[in-house]
VOPAGU-2260 file (C-alpha; in pm, 1 decimal, decimal comma):
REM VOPAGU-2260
SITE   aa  ch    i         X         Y         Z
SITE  UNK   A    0    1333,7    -292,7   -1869,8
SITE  UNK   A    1    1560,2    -236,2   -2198,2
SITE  UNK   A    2    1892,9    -169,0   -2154,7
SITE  UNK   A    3    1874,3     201,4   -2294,2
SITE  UNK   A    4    1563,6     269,5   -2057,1
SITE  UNK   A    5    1665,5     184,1   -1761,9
SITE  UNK   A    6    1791,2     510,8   -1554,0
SITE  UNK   A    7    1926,9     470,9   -1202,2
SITE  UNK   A    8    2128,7     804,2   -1136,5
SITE  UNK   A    9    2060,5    1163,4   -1216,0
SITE  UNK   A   10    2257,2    1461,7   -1097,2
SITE  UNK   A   11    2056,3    1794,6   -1201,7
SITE  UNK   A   12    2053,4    2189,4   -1058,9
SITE  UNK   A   13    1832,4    2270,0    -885,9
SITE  UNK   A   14    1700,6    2609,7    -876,6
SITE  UNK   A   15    1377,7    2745,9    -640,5
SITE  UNK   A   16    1206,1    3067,4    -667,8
SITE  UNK   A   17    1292,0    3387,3    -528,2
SITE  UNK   A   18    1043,8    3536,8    -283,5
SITE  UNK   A   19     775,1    3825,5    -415,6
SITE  UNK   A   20     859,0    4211,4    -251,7
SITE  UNK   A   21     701,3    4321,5     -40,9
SITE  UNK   A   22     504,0    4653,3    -126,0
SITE  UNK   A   23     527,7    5024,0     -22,2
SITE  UNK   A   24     193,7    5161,4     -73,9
SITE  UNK   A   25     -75,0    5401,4     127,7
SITE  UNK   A   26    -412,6    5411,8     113,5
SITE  UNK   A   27    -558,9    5698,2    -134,1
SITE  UNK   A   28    -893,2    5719,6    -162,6
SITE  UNK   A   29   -1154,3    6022,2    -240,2
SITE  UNK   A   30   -1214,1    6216,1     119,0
SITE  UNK   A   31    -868,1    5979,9     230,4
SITE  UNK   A   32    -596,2    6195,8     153,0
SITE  UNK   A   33    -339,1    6089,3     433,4
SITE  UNK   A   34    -445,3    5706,5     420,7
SITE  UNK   A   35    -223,1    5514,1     618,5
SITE  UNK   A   36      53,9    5233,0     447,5
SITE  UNK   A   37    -193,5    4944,2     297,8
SITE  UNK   A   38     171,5    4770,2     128,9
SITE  UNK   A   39      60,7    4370,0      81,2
SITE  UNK   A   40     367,8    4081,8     151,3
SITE  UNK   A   41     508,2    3935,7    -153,4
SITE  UNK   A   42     454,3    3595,4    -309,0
SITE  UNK   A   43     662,2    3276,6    -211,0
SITE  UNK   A   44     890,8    3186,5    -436,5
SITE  UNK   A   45     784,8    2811,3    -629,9
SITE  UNK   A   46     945,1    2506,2    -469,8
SITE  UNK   A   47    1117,1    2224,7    -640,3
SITE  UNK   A   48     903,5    1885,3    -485,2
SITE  UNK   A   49     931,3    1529,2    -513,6
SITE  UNK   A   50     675,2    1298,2    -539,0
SITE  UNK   A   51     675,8     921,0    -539,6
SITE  UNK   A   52     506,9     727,6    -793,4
SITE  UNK   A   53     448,5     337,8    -839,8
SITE  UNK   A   54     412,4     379,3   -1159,1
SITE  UNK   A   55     729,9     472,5   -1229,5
SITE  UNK   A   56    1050,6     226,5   -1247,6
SITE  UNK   A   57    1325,9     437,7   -1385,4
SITE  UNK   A   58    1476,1     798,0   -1385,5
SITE  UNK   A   59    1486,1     781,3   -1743,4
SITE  UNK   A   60    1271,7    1042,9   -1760,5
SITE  UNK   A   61    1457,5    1318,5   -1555,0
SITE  UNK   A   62    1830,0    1212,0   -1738,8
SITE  UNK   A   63    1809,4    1499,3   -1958,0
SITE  UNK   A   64    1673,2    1747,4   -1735,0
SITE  UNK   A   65    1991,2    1928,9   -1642,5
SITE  UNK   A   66    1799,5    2251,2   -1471,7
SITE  UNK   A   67    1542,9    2263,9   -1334,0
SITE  UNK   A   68    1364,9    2589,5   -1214,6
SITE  UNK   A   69    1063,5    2689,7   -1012,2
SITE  UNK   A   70     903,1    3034,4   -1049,9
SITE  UNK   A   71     962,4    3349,2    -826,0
SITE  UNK   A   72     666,0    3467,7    -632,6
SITE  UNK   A   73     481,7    3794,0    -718,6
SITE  UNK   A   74     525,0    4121,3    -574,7
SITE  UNK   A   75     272,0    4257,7    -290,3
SITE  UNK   A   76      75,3    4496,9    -338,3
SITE  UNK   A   77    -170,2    4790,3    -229,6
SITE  UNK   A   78    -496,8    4676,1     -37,5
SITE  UNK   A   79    -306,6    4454,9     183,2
SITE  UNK   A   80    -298,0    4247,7    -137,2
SITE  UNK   A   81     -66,7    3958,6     -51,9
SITE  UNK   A   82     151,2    3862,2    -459,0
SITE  UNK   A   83     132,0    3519,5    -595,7
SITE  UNK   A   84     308,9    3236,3    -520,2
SITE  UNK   A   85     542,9    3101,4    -762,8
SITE  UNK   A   86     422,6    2731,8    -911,3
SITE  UNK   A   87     608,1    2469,4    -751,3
SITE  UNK   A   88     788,2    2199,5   -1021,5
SITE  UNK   A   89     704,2    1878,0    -884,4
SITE  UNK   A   90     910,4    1579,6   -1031,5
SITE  UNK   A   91     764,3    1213,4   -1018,8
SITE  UNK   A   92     993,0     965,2    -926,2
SITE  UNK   A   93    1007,5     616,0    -867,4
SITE  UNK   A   94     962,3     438,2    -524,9
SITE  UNK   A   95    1319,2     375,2    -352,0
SITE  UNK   A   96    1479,1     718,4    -530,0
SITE  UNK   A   97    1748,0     895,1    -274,2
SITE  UNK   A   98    1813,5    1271,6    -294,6
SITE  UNK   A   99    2152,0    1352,6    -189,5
SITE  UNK   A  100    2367,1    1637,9    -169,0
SITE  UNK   A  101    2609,8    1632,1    -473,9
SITE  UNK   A  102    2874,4    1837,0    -373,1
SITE  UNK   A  103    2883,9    1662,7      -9,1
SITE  UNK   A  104    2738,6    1357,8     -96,5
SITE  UNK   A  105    2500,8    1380,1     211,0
SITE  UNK   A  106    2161,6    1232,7     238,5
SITE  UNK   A  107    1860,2    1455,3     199,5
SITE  UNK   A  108    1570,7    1208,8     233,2
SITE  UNK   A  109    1452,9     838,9      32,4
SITE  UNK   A  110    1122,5     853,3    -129,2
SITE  UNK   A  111     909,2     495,8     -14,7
SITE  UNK   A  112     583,2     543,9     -75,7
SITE  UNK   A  113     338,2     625,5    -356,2
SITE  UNK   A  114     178,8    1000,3    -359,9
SITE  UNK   A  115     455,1    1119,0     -74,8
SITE  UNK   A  116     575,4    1448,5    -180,5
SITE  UNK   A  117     859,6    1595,4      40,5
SITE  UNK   A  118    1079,0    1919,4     -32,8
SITE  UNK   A  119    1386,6    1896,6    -211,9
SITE  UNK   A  120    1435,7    2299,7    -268,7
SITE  UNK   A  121    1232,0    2535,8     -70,8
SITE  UNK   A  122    1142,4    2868,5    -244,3
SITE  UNK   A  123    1243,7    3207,7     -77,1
SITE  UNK   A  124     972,6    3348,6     146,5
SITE  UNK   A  125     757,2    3651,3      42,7
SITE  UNK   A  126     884,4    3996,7     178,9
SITE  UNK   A  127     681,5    4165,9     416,5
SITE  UNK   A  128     479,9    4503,3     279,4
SITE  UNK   A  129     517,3    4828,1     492,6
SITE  UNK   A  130     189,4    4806,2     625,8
SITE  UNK   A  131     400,9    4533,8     884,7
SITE  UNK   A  132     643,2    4902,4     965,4
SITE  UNK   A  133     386,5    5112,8    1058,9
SITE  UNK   A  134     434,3    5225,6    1459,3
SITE  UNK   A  135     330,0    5467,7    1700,8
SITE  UNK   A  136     671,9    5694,8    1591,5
SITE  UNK   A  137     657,3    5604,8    1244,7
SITE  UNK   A  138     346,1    5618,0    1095,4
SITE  UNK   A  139     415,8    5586,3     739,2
SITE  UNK   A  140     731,6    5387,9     658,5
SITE  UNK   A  141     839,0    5413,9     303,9
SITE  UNK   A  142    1013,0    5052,5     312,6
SITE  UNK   A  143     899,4    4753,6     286,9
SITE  UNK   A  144    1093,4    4369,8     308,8
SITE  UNK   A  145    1270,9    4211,3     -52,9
SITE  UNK   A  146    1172,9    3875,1     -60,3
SITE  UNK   A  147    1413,1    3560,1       4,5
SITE  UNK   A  148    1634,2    3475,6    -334,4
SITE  UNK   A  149    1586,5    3138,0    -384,4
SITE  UNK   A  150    1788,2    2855,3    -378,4
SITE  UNK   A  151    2046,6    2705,0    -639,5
SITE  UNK   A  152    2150,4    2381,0    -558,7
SITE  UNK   A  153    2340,6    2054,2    -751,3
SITE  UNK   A  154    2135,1    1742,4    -691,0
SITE  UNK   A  155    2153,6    1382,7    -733,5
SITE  UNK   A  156    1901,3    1124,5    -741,7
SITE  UNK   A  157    1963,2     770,5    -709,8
SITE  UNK   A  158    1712,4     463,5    -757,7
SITE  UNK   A  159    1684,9     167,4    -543,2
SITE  UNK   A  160    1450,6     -94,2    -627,6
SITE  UNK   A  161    1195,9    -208,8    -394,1
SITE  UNK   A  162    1195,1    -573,5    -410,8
SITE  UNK   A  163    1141,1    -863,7    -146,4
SITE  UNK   A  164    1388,1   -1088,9    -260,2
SITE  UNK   A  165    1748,6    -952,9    -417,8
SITE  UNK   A  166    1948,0   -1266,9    -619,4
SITE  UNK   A  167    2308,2   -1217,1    -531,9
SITE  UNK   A  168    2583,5   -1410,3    -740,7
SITE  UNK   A  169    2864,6   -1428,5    -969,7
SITE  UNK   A  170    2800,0   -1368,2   -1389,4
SITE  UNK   A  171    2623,2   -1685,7   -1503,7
SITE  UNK   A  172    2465,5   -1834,3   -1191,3
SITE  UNK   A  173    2174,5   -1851,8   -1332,7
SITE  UNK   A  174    1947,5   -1567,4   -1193,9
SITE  UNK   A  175    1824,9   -1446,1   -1519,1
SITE  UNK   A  176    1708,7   -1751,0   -1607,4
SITE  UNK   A  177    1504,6   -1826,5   -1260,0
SITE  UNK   A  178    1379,8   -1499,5   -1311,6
SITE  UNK   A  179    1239,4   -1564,3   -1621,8
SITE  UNK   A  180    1161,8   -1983,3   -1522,9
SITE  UNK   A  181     910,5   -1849,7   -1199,0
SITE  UNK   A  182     805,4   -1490,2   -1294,5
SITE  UNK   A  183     683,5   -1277,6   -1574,4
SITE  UNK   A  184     975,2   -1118,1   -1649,3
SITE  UNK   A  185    1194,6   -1181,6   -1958,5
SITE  UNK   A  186    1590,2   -1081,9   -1876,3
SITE  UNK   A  187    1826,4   -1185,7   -2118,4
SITE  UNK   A  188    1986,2   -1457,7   -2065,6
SITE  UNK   A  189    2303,2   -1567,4   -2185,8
SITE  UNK   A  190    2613,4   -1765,4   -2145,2
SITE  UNK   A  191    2882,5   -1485,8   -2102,8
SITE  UNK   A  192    2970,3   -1265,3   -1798,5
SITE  UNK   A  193    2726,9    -952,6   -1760,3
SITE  UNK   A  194    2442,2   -1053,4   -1990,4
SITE  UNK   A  195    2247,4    -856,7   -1673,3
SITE  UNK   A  196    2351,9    -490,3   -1754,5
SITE  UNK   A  197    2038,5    -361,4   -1564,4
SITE  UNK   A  198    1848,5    -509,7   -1242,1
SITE  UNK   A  199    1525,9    -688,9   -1404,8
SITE  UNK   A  200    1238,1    -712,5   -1158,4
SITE  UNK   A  201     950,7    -990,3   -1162,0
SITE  UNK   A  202     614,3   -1075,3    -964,8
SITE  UNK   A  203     642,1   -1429,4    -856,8
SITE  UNK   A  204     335,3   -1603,1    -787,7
SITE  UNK   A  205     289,2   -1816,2    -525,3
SITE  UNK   A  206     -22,4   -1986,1    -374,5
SITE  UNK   A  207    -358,0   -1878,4    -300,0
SITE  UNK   A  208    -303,4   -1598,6    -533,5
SITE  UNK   A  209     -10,7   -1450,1    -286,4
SITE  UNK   A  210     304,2   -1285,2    -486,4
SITE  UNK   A  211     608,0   -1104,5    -397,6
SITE  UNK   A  212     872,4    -921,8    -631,2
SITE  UNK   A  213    1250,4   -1019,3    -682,0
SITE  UNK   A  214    1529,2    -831,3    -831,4
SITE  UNK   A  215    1784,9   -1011,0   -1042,9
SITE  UNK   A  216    2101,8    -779,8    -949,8
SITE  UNK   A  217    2385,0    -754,4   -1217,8
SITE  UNK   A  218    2622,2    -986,7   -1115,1
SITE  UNK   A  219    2902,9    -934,6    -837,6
SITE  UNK   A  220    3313,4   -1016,9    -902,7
SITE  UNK   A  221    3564,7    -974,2    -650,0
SITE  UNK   A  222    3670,9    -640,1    -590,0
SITE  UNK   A  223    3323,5    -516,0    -708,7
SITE  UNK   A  224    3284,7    -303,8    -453,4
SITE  UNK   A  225    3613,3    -113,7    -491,9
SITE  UNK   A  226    3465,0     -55,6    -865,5
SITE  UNK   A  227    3526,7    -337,1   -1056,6
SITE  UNK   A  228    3320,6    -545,5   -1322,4
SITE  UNK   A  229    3031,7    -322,1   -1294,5
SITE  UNK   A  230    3136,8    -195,5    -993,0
SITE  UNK   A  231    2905,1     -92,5    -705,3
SITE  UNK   A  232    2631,2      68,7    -961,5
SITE  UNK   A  233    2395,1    -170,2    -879,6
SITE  UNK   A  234    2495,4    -311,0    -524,2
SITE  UNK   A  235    2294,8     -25,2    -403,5
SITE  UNK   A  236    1990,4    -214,4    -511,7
SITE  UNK   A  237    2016,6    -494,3    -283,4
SITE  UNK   A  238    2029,6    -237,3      55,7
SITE  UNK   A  239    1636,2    -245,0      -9,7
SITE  UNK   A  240    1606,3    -628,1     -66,6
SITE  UNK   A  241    1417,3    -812,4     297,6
SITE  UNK   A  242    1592,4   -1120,2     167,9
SITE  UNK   A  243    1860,9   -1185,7     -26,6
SITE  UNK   A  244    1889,6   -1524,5    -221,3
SITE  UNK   A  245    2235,2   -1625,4    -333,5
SITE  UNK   A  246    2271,2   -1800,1    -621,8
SITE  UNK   A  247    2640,9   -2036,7    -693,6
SITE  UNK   A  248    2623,6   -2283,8   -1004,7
SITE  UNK   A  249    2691,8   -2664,3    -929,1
SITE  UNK   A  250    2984,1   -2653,5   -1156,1
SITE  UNK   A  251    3147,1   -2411,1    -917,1
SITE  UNK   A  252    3485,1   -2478,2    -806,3
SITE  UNK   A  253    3411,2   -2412,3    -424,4
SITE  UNK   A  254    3076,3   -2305,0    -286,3
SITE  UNK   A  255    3163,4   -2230,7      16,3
SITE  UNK   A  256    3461,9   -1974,6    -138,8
SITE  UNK   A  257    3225,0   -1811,1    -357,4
SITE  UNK   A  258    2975,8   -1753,7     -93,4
SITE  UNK   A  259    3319,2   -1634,3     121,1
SITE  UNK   A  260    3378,2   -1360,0    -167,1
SITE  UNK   A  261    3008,2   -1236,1    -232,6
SITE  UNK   A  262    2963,8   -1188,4     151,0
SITE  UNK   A  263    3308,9    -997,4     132,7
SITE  UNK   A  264    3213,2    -762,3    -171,5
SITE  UNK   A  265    2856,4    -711,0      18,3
SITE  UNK   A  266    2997,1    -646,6     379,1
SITE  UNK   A  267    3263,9    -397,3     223,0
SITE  UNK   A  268    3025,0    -215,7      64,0
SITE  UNK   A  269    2763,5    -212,5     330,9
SITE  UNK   A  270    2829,1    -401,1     615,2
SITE  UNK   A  271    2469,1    -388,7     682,6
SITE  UNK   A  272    2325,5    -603,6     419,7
SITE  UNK   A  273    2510,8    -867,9     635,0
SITE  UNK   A  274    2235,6    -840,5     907,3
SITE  UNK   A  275    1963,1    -939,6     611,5
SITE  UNK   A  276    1808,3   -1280,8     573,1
SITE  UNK   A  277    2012,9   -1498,2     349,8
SITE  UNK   A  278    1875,7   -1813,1     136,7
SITE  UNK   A  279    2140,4   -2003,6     -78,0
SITE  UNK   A  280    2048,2   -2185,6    -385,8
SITE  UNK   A  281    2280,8   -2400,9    -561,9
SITE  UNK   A  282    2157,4   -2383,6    -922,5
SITE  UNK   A  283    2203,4   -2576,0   -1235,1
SITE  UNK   A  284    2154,6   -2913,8   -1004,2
SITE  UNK   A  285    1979,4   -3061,5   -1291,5
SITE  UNK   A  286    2379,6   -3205,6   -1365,4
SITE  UNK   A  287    2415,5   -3360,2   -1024,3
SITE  UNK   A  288    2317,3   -3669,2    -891,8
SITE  UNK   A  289    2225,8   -3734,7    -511,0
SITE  UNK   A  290    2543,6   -3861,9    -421,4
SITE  UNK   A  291    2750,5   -3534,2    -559,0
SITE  UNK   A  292    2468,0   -3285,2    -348,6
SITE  UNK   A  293    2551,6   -3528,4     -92,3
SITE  UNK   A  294    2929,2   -3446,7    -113,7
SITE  UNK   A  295    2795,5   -3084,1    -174,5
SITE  UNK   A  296    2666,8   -3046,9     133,6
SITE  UNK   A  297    2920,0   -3080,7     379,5
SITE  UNK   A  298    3060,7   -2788,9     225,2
SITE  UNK   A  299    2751,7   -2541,8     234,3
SITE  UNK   A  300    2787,7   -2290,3     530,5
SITE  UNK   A  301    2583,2   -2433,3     823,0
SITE  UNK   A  302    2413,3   -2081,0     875,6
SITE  UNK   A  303    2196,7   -2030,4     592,3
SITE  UNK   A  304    1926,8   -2249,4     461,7
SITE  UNK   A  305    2017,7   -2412,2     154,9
SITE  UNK   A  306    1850,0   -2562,0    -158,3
SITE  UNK   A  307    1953,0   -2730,6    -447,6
SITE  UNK   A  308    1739,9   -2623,0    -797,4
SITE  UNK   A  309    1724,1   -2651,6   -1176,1
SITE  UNK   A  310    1537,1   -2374,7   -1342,3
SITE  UNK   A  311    1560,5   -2559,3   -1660,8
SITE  UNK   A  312    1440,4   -2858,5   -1505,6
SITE  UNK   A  313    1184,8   -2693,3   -1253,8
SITE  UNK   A  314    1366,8   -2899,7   -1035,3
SITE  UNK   A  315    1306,3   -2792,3    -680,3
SITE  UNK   A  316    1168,4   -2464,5    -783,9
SITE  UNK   A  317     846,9   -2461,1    -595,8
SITE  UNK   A  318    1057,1   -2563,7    -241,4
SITE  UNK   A  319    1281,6   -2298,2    -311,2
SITE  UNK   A  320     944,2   -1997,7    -326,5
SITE  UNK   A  321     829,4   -2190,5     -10,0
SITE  UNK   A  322    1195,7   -2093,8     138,4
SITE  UNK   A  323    1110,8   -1735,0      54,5
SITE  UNK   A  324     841,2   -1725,2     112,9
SITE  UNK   A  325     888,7   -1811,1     506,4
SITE  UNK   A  326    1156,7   -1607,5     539,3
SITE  UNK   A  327     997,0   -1314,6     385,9
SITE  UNK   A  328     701,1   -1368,5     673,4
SITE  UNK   A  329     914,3   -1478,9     949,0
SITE  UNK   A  330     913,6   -1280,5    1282,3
C-alpha cells in the first residue's frame, strides 16, 4: 500500500431518492364513461447501499466523492400502473469499513464480510394512487399520496483492517522489518520514528500450506491516544486484531516500562483491546548474548508469553509464528 493510496476515513453526503406520486387517474375507456379511479402508487425512491468487497483494501476510491445521490422513483400511473423505482448507488467498500453518524458520531453498522450489502440511506417510499381512496361514500377521490422525500444525510466511513495478528510498539521496534523478513509484504523500513505512515498488511506462511495475515500498525508514543505522534488514526486498526504481538527492541531502556506505556495508550483508547491475546517479542536479539536475555527476563511481565527474535538474523523467527499461531487457534 503506497503512502498516497492508502485511504482510511471518508466523510461524504449522503442523499437518497424521493418517493414516486402517487397518481389520480379513472378509467376511460369506449362504452366506460364513468370508469372508476385506476391511479397506480409511485416508485421508491433509489437507496444509497453498501457492499463489502475483499477485493478492496482502501477507501481511496470514495475520498473524492463528496455527494453522493440516488435517483427519485417514478410517478404512478393510470392502469394501476405502479412508477419506477429509483436505481439504488451501491458503494464497494473494503472489509472492516464502519458507517457512522457524522454529526453524532454514532454507529450505524461495520461491514465484515464479502458480498454483504446493508442500507446506509433508505429511499422515500412510493405514494399511494387514488385507486387506494376509493370507498363506499367516496367513489372517486381526486387525491392521491406524494411520495416520501428522501433522505440527506452527512456520513463517515472508517476502515479497520481485518488481520489476525496486530504488531503493537514504539517507532523503530522493528515491525516493518519482520513484516517484510516472514511475509510478502515490502513496508519501508527505516531508522527514524514513523517510517510506517500507513498500516502494511502481509500473508505469513506457515506449515502445511496454513497462513494468516498481520498488520504492522504505525507506531504508538505516549500520549498517542490523546492525539499525539500520529495520534489515534490508526489505533483503530488494532480493535479488529485476534492477537496482538508487541514488539520492544533489546536496546530498550526498560521493557517492562515500555510494555507499561503501550498497554496505557491501548487501554485509554479502548479499554477493550486489553481483554485480547497478547504475545511479546523482544526484537533485535541478534545483539544479545544468553546471559543479557537471561538478565532480560526477570524483567518481562510474567503474564504474557514472551520470545526473543532477530529478523535480520532469522533468529527465533519460526518459534515466534508457532507462538501465533497457537494463540490464534487456542480455545
Amino acid at each position: 500500500m503506497a503512502d498516497s493510496n492508502f485511504i482510511d476515513y471518508v466523510k461524504f453526503c449522503s442523499r437518497s431518492g424521493a418517493g414516486g406520486a402517487g397518481s389520480v387517474h379513472f378509467r376511460r375507456e369506449k362504452h366506460v364513461p364513468k370508469g372508476g379511479p385506476d391511479g397506480g402508487d409511485g416508485g421508491r425512491g433509489g437507496h444509497i447501499i453498501l457492499r463489502g468487497s475483499s477485493q478492496l483494501w482502501t477507501l481511496l476510491h470514495l475520498k473524492y466523492k463528496k455527494h453522493v445521490i440516488a435517483e427519485s422513483g417514478k410517478g404512478g400511473e393510470g392502469g394501476r400502473r405502479t412508477g419506477a423505482d429509483g436505481k439504488d448507488v451501491i458503494l464497494e467498500v473494503p472489509l472492516g469499513t464502519v458507517a457512522k453518524d457524522a454529526e453524532t458520531g454514532e454507529k450505524r453498522f461495520e461491514i465484515t464480510e464479502d458480498g454483504q450489502e446493508v442500507i446506509l440511506t433508505s429511499g422515500g417510499r412510493g405514494g399511494l394512487g387514488n385507486d387506494h381512496f376509493k370507498t363506499a361514500t367516496n367513489q372517486a377521490p381526486h387525491f392521491a399520496q406524494p411520495g416520501e422525500p428522501g433522505i440527506e444525510e452527512w456520513i463517515i466511513l472508517e476502515l479497520k483492517l481485518l488481520a489476525d495478528v496486530g504488531l503493537v510498539g514504539f517507532p523503530n521496534a522493528g515491525k516493518s522489518t519482520l513484516l517484510s523478513s516472514i511475509s510478502a509484504a515490502r513496508p519501508e523500513i527505516g531508522d527514524y520514528p514513523f517510517t510506517t505512515l500507513v498500516p502494511n498488511l502481509g500473508v505469513v506462511g506457515y506449515r502445511d500450506d496454513k497462513s494468516f495475515v498481520m498488520a504492522d500498525i504505525p507506531g504508538i508514543i505516549e500520549g498517542a491516544a490523546e492525539g499525539k505522534g500520529l495520534g489515534i488514526r490508526f489505533l483503530r486498526h488494532i480493535e479488529r486484531n485476534s492477537i496482538l504481538l508487541f514488539m520492544i527492541p533489546a536496546d530498550a531502556t526498560s521493557v517492562q516500562e515500555q510494555y507499561r506505556i503501550l498497554l496505557g495508550e491501548l487501554e485509554k483508547y479502548n479499554p477493550e483491546l486489553l481483554d485480547k491475546k497478547r504475545i511479546l517479542a523482544i526484537s533485535k536479539a541478534d545483539m544479545l548474548d544468553e546471559q543479557l536475555m537471561k538478565e532480560m527476563e526477570l524483567e518481562i511481565p510474567k503474564d504474557i508469553p514472551h520470545v526473543f527474535i532477530s529478523s535480520v538474523s532469522q533468529y527465533n523467527l519460526d518459534k515466534l509464528k508457532d507462538l501465533i499461531w497457537q494463540a490464534i487457534h487456542a480455545e
